[in-house]
N, C-alpha and C positions, 0 to 999 in steps of 0.2 A: 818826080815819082810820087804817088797818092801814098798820104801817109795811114798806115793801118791803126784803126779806132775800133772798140767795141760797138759800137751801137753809133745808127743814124736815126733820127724819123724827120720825115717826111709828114707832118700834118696838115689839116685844112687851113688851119691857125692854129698860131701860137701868141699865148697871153701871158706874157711873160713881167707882169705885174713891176718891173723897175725895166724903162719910163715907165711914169702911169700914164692911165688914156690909150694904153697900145694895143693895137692887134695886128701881127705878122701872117699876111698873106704870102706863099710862094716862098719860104722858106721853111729849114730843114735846123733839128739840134742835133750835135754832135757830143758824142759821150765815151769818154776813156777812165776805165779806173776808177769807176767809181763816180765822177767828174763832170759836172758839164764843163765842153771844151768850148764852144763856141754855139752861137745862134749866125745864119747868115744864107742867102739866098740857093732855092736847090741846085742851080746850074752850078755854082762856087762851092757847093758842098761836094756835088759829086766829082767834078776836079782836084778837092782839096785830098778828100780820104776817100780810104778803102777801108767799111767797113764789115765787122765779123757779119753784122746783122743792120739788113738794111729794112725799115719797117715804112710803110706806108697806110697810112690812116686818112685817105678820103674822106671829107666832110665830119672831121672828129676838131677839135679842141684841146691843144697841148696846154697844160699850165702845173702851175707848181701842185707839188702835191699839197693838200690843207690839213692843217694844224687847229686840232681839237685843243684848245685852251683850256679848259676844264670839262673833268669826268672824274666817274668813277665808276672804273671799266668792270668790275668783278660784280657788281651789282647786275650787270647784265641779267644775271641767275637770277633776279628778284625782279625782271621784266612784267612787270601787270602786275605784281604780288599786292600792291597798295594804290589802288589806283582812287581818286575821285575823292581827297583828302587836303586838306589845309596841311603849309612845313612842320607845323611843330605834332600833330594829330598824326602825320603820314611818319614821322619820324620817334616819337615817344609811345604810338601804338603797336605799329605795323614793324617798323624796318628795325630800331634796336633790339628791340625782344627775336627778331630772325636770325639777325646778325648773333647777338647773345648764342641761341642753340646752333648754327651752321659754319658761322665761319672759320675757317681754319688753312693751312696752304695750299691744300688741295683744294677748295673752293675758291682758291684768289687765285690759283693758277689755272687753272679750267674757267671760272669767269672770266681772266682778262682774256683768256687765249682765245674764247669766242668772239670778245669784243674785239679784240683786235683784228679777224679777220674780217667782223660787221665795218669796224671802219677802211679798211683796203680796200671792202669790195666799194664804199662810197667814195672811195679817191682823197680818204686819210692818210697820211704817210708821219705824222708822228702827234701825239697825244701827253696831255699833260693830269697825271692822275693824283687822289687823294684818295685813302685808302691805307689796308691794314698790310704787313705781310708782305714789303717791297720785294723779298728776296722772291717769290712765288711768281709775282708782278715780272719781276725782271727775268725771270727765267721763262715765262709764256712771251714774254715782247720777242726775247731772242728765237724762239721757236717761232714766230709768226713773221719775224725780219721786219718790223715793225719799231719806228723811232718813238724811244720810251723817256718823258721826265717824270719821275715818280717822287712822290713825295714823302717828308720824312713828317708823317701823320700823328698830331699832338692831340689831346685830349688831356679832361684832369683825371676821367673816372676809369675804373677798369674796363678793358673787353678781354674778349680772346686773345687777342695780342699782344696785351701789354697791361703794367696794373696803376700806374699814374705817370703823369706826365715828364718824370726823370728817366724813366724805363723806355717809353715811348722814344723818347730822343736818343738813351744810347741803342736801342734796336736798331732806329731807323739809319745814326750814321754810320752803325757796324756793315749795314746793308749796303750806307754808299759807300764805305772803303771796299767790300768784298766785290764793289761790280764796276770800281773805278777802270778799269780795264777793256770795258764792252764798250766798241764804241755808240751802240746804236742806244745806250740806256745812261742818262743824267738825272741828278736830281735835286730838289727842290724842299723848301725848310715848307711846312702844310698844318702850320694850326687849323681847327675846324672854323672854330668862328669864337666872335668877342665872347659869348656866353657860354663855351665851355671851356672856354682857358682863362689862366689868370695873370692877374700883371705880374708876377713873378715869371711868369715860362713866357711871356710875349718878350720880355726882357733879356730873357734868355736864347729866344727866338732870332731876335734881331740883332745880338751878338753875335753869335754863330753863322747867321744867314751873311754877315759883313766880314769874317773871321774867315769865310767857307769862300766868298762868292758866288753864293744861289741866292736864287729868288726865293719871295715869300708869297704863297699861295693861300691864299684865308676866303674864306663865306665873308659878306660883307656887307649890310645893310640889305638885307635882303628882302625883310619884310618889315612894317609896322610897329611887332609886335616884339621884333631883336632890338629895338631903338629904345620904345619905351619901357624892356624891362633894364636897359643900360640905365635912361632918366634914373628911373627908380634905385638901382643898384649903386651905383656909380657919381650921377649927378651931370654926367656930359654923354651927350651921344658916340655912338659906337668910335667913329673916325677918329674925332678930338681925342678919345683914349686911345686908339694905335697914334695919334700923331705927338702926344706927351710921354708915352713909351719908348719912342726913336724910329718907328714902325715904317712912318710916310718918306720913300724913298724913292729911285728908280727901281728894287728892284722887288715891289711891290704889286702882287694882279690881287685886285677886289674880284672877287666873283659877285656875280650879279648886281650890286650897287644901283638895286630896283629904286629907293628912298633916299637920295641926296637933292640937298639944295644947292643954292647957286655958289652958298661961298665955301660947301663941300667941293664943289665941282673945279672948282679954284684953287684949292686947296692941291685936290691929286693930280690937276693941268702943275702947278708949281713946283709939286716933287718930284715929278715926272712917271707917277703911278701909271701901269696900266690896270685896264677894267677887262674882265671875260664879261662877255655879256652872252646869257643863256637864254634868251626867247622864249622857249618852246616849254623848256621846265617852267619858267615864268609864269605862264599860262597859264601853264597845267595845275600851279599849286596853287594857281591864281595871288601871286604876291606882287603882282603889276606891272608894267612898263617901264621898263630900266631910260631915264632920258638919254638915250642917246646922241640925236641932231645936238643937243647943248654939251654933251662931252668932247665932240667930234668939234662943235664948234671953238670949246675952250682949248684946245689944245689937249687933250686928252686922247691918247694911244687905247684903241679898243680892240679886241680879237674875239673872237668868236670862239663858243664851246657848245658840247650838248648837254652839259649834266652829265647824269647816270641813267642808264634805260629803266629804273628803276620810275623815274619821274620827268619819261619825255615823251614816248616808249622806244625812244631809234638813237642809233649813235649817226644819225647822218645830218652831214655837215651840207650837204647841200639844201635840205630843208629849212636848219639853223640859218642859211644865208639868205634865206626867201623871208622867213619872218623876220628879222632882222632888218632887211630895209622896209619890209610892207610895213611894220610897226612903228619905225622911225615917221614914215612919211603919216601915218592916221595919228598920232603922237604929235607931231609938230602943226598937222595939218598944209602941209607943203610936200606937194608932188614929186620935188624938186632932191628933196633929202636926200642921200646915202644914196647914190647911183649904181649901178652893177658894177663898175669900175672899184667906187671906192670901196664895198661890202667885199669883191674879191681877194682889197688889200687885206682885210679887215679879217678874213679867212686865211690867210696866206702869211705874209710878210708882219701883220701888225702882229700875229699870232708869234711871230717867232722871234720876234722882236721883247716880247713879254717874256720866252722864255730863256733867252739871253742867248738864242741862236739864229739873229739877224744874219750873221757874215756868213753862217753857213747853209742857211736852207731859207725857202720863202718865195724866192724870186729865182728866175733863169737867168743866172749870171753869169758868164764863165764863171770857174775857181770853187762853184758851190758845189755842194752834193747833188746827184741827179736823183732827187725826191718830185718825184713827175706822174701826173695822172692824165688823161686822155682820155673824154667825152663825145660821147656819140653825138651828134646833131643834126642827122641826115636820114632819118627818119620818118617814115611817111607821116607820124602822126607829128613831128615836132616842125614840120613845111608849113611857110617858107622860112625862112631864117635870115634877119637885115643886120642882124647885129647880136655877132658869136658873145658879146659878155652879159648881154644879157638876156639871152640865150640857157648860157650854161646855169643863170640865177634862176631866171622866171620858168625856165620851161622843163630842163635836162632835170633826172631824177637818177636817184641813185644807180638804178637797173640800166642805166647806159654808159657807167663808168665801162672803160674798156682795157684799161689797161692802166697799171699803174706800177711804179718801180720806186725803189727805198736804195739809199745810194749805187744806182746804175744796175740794180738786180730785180727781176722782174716779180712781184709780188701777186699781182691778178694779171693775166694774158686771154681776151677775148671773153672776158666777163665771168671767169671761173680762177681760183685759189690756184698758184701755185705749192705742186706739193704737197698738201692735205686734200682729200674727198668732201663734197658734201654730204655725203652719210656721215663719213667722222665726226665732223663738226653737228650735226643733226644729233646726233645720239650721245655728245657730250652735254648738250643742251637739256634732251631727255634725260639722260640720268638721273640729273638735279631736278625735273620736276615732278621725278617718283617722289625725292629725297624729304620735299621741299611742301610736296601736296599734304 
């Protein structure tokens, strides 16, 4: 007797990123509870179960959902607000003096809550944020059903949120005990970066982050100009001070780590650092080409993120994954770099691996959560198609994600929001750029 399951699909392929190198033709994922239950051929699927909901996706692309390694999703509101600006010019002109007059819960709950549908509808199923106001954060991820690691956001100076760095920490762990209970929202120790915190709170940081088991989330040589005001300040570059702090750990993501040398690079292969690596903001502040090929080579765990729409202008992760290897390859000079295979993992599994949810999301395993997106490919204008992986990097754009689910519950169905309008979300957007103009 065929055993009764939630959900089957049936897609053109399935990339189910562990093995790597794989693409499954002529099979079908099975889904109960939440659960992937099984990957295996459709004639064996349709024998094995009955289920509620049996879906077929001709010439689409099953794979894990992807994991935005770093953002910050409420910025969304400040999309174009500072555009065409150097980090420290975009950031001491434009964005703290907004942040200064705007922000508040109601701005970090309505930003994230857009951003979180911007990334569903690009086949994001969980995000790893920095940022003021967890508790506003956490309550738009649950509305949007969207997997949340939010950060416990450190700073020395005041904002709206907080008015120095002891406040800041007891806000943000009051935040993770009040949401210890959601499963869809974790979170994460989120200094901003080496130059506005001090060796006292990174000290304190990396106590608690070991004390807690969370990750530490920090900005991280990012540009030129964060190195040499360390020289200056300090006397060693940025790393060397998180690594004489206690800093350099597993469970450690640099964001962008545009400016390391070889024996930096050695250095976080050794600890077992991961790196976010943001491409597209990269560019855009023009703070350079993060080496990747040589992090990838040293043994270094990399995942992918967008930034903030504030400095990318999109939370999508499938463009993050195009630049990402085109850069690596003009960067090395080798055709050869970051394959669509590996930049998937890189999207996917190395993504959740940073955020210390390797066993449970990433890959199509059984036993994991069914965090799953589904990619159109069959498209007149995306013809012919020899190779779905890279496929879904080089060519597939957001506008053909098709379907995406956040453990086994269906988030986008046939390219449209479950559960919210796009007028609602249109006009939450508006609001804030009467607010904001």
């Amino acid at each position: 007797m065929a055993l009764p399951i939630d959900l089957l699909i049936e897609p053109g392929w399935i990339i189910p990123i562990e093995p790597p190198d794989t693409v499954l033709e002529g099979h079908a994922l099975a889904v109960d509870k939440g659960r992937i239950l099984a990957l295996l051929p459709v004639a064996e699927a349709l024998a094995r179960y009955s289920p509620a909901e049996y879906l077929r996706l001709p010439g689409e692309a099953l794979l894990p959902g992807l994991v935005n390694t770093h953002t910050h999703a409420a910025m969304t509101l400040l999309r174009g607000y500072a555009d065409d600006l150097p980090l420290m010019r975009w950031l001491e002109d434009r964005v703290w003096p907004a942040e200064r007059t705007h922000v508040s819960p109601a701005f970090i709950r309505d930003g994230t809550l857009l951003a979180a549908w911007e990334m569903l509808r690009g086949g994001v199923t969980c995000f790893n944020d920095m940022y003021f106001f967890p508790d506003a954060a956490a309550e738009a991820a649950r509305m949007a059903g969207i997997r949340a690691v939010l950060g416990v956001a450190v700073l020395e100076f005041p904002t709206a949120y907080a008015n120095d760095a002891d406040d800041y920490l007891a806000k943000g762990l009051a935040a993770r005990d009040a949401w210890k209970d959601e499963p869809l929202v974790s979170f994460a120790m989120a200094p901003h970066a080496p130059y506005t915190v001090s060796d006292r709170t990174f000290e304190q940081v990396a106590t608690l982050a070991a004390q807690l088991d969370l990750p530490i989330h920090i900005h991280l040589h990012e540009t030129r100009a964060e190195i040499e005001e360390s020289l200056v300040r300090h006397g060693i570059r940025p790393l060397e001070r998180l690594r004489r702090l206690g800093l350099l750990a597993q469970n450690l993501i640099a964001v962008h780590a545009v400016h390391l040398d070889s024996h930096e690079i050695s250095q976080l292969a050794s600890s077992g650092c991961f790196v976010a690596h943001c491409p597209t903001s990269n560019l855009k502040l023009a703070s350079g080409i993060a080496p990747i090929s040589d992090l990838l080579a040293g043994g270094v765990r990399v995942g992918i993120g967008t930034d903030g729409a504030a400095s990318n202008n999109r939370l999508d992760m499938l463009r993050e994954m195009r630049q990402a290897t085109l850069l690596a390859k003009v960067a090395s000079g080798n055709a050869a770099d970051v394959p669509a295979h590996r930049v998937l993992r890189m999207a996917t599994l190395d993504g959740a691996a940073a955020l210390g949810l390797e066993s449970a999301i990433g890959s199509l395993v059984p036993g994991k959560w069914a965090d799953l997106c589904s990619i159109r490919l069959n498209d007149w204008y995306s013809q012919p198609c020899f190779d779905p992986a890279s496929h879904v990097v080089h060519v597939a754009g957001r506008e053909q994600v098709s379907h995406v689910w956040v453990a086994g519950k269906p988030r986008i169905r046939n390219g449209r929001p479950v559960g919210v309008s796009d007028d609602t979300l249109s006009s939450l957007g508006n609001s804030w750029h009467n607010r904001l103009s």
